[in-house]
C-alpha positions as CSV (number, residue, x, y, z in Angstrom):
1,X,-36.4,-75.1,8.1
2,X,-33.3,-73.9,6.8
3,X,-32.9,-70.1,6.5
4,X,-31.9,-67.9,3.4
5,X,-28.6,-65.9,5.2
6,X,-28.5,-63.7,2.6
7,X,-32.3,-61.7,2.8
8,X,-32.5,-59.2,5.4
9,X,-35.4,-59.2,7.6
10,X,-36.9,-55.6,9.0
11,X,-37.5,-55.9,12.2
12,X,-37.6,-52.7,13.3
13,X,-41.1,-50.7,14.3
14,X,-41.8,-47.3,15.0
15,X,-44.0,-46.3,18.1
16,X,-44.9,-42.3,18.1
17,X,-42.1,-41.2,16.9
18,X,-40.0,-43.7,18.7
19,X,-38.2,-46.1,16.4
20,X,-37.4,-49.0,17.6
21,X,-34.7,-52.3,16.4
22,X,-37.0,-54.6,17.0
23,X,-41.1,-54.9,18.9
24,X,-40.4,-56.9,21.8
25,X,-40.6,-55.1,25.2
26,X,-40.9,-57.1,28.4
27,X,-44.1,-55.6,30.2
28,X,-43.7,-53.7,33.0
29,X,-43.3,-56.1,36.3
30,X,-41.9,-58.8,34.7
31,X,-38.4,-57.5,33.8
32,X,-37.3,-55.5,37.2
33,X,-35.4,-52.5,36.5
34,X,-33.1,-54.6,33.6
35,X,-30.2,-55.2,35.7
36,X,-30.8,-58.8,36.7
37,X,-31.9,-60.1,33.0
38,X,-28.6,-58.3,32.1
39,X,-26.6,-61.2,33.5
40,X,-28.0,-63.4,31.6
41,X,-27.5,-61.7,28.4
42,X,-27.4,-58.4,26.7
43,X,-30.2,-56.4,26.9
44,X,-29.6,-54.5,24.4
45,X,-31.0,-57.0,22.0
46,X,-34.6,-55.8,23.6
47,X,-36.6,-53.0,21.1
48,X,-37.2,-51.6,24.6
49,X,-37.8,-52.1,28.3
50,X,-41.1,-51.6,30.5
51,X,-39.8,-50.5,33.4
52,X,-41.3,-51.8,37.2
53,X,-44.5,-50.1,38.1
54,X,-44.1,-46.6,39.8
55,X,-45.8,-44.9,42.3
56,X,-45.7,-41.9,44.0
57,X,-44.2,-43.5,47.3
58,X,-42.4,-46.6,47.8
59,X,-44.5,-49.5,48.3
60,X,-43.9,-52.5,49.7
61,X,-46.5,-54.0,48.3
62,X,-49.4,-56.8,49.6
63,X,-49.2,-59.6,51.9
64,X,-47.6,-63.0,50.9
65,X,-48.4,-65.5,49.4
66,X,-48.7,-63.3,46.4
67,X,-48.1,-65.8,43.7
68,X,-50.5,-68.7,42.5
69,X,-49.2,-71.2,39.9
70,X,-52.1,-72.2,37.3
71,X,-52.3,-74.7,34.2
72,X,-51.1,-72.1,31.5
73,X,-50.4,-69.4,33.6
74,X,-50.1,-67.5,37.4
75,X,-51.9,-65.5,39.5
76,X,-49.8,-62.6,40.9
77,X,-51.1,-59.8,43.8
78,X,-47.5,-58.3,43.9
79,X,-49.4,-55.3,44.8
80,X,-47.0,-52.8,42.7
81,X,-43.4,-53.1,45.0
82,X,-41.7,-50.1,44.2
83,X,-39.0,-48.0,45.6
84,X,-40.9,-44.6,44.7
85,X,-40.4,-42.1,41.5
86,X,-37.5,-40.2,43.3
87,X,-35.7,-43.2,43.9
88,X,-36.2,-44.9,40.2
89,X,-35.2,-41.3,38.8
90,X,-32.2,-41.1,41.5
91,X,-31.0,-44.4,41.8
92,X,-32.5,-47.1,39.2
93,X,-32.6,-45.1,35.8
94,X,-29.0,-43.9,36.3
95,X,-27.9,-47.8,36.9
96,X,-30.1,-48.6,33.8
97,X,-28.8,-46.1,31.7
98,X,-25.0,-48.1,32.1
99,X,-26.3,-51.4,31.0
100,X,-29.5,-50.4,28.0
101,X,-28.7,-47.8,25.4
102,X,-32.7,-48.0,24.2
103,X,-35.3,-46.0,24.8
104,X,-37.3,-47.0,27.8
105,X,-40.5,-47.1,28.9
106,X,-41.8,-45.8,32.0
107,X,-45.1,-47.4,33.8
108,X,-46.8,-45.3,36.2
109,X,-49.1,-46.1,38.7
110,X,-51.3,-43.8,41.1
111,X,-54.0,-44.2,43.4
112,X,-55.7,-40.4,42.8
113,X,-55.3,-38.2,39.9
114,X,-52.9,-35.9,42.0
115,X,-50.6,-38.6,42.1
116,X,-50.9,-39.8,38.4
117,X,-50.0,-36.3,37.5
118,X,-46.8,-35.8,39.6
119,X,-45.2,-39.0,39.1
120,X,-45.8,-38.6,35.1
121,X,-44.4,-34.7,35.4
122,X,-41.2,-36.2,37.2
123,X,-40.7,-39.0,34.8
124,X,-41.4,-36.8,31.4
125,X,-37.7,-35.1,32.3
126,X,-35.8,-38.0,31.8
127,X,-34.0,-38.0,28.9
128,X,-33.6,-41.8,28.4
129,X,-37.8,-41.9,28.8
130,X,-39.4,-41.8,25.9
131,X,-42.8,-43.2,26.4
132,X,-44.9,-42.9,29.5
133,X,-47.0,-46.1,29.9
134,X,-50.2,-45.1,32.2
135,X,-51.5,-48.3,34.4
136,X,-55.2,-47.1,34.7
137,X,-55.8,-50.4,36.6
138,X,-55.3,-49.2,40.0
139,X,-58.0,-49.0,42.7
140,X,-59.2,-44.3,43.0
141,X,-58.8,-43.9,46.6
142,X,-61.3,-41.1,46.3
143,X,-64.1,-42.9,44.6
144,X,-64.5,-46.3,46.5
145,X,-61.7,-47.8,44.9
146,X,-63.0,-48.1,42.0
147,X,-60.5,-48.9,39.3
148,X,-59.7,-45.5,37.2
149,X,-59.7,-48.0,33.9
150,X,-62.8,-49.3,34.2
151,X,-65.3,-46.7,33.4
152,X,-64.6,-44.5,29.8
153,X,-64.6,-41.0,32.0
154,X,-62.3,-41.9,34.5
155,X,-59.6,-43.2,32.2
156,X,-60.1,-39.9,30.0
157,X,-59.9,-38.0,33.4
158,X,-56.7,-39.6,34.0
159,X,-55.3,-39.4,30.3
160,X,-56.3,-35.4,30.1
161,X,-54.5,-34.6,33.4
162,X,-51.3,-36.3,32.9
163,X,-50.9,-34.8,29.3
164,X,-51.6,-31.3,30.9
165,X,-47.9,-32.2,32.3
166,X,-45.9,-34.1,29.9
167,X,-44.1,-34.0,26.5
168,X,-43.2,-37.0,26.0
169,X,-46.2,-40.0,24.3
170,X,-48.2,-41.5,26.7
171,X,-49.7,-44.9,26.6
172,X,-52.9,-45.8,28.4
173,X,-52.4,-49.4,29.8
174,X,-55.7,-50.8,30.2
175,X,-57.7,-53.4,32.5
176,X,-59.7,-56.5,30.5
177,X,-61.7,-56.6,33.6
178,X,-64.3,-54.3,31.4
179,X,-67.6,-54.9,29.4
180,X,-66.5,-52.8,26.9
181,X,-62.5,-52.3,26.0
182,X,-63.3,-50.4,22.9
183,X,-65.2,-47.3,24.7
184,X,-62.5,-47.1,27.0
185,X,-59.8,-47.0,24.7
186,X,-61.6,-44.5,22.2
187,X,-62.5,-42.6,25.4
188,X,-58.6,-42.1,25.9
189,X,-58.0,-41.5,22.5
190,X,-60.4,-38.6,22.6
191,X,-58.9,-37.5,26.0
192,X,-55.1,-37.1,23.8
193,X,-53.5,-40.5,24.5
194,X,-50.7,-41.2,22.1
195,X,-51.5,-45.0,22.4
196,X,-53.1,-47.9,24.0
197,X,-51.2,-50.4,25.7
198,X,-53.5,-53.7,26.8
199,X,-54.3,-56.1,28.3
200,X,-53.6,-55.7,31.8
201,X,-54.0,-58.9,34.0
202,X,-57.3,-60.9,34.0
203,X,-59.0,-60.9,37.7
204,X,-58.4,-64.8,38.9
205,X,-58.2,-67.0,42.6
206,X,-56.8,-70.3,43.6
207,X,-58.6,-71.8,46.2
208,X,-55.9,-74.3,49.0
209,X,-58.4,-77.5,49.3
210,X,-56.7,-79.2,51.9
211,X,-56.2,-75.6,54.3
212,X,-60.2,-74.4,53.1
213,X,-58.7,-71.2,52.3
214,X,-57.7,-68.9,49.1
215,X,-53.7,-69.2,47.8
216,X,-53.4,-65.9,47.9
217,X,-53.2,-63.5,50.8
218,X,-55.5,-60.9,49.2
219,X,-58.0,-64.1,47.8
220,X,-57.8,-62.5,44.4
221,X,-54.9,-61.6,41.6
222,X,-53.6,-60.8,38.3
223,X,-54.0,-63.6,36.0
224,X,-51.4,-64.1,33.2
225,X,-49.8,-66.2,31.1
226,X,-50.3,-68.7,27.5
227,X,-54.1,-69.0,29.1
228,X,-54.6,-65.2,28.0
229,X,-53.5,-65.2,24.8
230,X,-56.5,-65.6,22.5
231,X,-58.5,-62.7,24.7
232,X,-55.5,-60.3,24.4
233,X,-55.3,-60.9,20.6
234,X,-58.9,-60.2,20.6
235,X,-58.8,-57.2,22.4
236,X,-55.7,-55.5,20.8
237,X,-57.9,-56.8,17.5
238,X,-61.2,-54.7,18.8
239,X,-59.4,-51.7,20.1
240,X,-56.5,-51.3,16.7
241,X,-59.6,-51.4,14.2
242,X,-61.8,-49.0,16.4
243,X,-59.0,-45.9,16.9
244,X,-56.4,-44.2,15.0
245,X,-53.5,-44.3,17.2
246,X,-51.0,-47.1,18.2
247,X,-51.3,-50.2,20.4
248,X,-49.0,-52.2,22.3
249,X,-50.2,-55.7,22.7
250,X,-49.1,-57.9,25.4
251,X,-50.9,-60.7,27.1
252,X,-49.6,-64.1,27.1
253,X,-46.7,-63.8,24.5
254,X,-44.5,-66.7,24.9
255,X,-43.4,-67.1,21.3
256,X,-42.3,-65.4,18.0
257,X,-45.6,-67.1,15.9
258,X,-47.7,-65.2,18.9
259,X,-45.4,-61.8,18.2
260,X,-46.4,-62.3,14.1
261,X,-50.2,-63.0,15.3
262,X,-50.7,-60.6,18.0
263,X,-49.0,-57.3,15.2
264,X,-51.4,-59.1,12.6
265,X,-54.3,-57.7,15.0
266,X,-53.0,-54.7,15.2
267,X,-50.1,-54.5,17.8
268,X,-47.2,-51.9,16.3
269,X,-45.1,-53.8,19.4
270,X,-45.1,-56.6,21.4
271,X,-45.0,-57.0,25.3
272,X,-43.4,-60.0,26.8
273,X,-44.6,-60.5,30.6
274,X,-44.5,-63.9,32.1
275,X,-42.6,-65.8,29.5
276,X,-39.9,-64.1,31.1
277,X,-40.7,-65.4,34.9
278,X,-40.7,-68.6,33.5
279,X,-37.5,-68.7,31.3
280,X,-35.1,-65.6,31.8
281,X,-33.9,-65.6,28.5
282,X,-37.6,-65.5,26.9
283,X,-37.2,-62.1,25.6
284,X,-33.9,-62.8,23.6
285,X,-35.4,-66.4,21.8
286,X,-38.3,-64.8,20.7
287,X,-36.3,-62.1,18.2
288,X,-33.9,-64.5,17.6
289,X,-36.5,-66.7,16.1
290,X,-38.8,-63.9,14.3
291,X,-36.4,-63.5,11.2
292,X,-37.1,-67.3,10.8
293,X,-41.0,-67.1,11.6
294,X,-40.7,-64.2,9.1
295,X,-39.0,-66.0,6.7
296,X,-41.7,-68.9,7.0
297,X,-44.6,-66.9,6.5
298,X,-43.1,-64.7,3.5
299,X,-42.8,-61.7,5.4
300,X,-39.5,-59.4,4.8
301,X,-40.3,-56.2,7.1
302,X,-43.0,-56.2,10.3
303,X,-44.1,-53.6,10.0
304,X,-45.8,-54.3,7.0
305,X,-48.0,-57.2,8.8
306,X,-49.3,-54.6,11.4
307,X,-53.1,-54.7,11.6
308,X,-53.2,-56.6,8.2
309,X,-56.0,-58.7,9.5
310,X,-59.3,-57.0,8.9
């Protein structure tokens, strides 16, 4: 289809407060600390940048094999590699801050409240931070293991406490491994979240027929990938019509027709997470093609299209 050069198309979006050139952020895990996407292109193209999952310490992480390839998508058990919130506030930001002019996004992980707390206090000083994404999928080290996003309370627990200690919105990134996403996301509305952030990985195994054993090191991982698309979409769908404040979708993404669908759920932006593992430059083809998806479907700013469906 050939495209009108002359209309502009919006693409920007506005997130708390935060505006944003376009709504496509690669998710957190999927994108490193920007520095080795940046040799394959600009990132400043990017609406924004999830940064790699931080914990209090450095981790390095779970046993290999950690990946699984599956039709459609892959199962990861990374296990949340980091080198610690001193050393992404000392070391990684500053080399971020040469390459990406944006606003980023910060994802935070913790295995007790205590930690949730201090890593989001650190992280709210950083000037070029300016929305804490909360990862409410990790295993409470005081409460079995239990992960902190799967029950309502203890992802308003963990929501409460870390905006006792920062300024700056905060995003609740939550599990689908649940019964019931909508409680859990109205429970962290209620608790002062600033916005949702979902899905989070689906819970999935390989199995290695000829060896009789799982792929995986820890048996089970993160599932993601084209295969999740439809549940995210219905998720970001329940969760955008059930509370007031903002969502960022993400979950499967791999186009700019699944950008236009996903913000016609509900999604005010778009996370891009293993489109990118597969093809580097994933994040960069999708918003070159949304003004002509736009333009296809009649649609002049994005904004306009989010949560139109009803």
């Amino acid at each position: 289809m050939k495209m009108d050069m002359d209309k502009n198309f919006d693409l920007s979006v506005e997130l708390c407060g935060v505006k944003l050139d376009n709504p496509i952020i690669p998710a957190s895990g999927t994108f490193g600390f920007g520095k080795e996407h940046n040799e394959f292109y600009d990132i400043n193209i990017l609406g924004s940048i999830s940064i790699k999952g931080t914990t209090r310490e450095a981790r390095f992480g779970n046993p290999t094999p950690r990946i699984a390839e599956c039709r459609s998508g892959l199962i990861n058990s990374v296990g949340l590699q980091n080198p610690g919130v001193d050393a992404v506030i000392e070391k990684e930001l500053p080399a971020l801050r040469k390459i990406f002019r944006k606003p980023i996004v910060a994802n935070i992980s913790g295995f007790s409240i205590e930690e949730y707390k201090e890593c989001c206090a650190k992280i709210d000083k950083e000037e070029q931070v300016e929305i804490i994404e909360v990862n409410v999928s990790c295993p409470n080290v005081h409460n079995g293991g239990m992960s902190f996003g799967t029950q309502p309370e203890s992802a308003a627990e963990v929501t409460r406490r870390v905006k006792a200690v920062t300024k700056k919105p905060v995003f609740i990134k939550l599990s689908p491994n649940v019964t019931d996403i909508v409680a859990i996301a109205k429970a962290c509305e209620e608790a002062g979240a600033d916005g949702i952030c979902l899905i989070n990985t689906l819970l999935g195994m390989r199995i290695d027929t000829m060896r009789r054993k799982p792929v995986i090191a820890n048996k089970m991982g993160g599932f993601s990938g084209d295969a999740i698309f439809p549940v995210a979409v219905r998720m970001v769908y329940q969760v955008a019509n059930a509370c007031k404040i903002p969502v960022m979708g993400c979950g499967g993404v791999s186009s700019a027709a699944d950008v236009i669908e996903m913000m016609m759920a509900g999604a005010t932006a778009v996370q891009v997470g293993a489109a990118n593992l597969k093809n580097p430059y994933a994040a960069k083809e999708i918003i070159e093609a949304l003004p002509q998806e736009m333009e296809r479907l009649g649609i002049e700013r994005l904004s306009d299209i989010i949560g139109i469906v009803k």
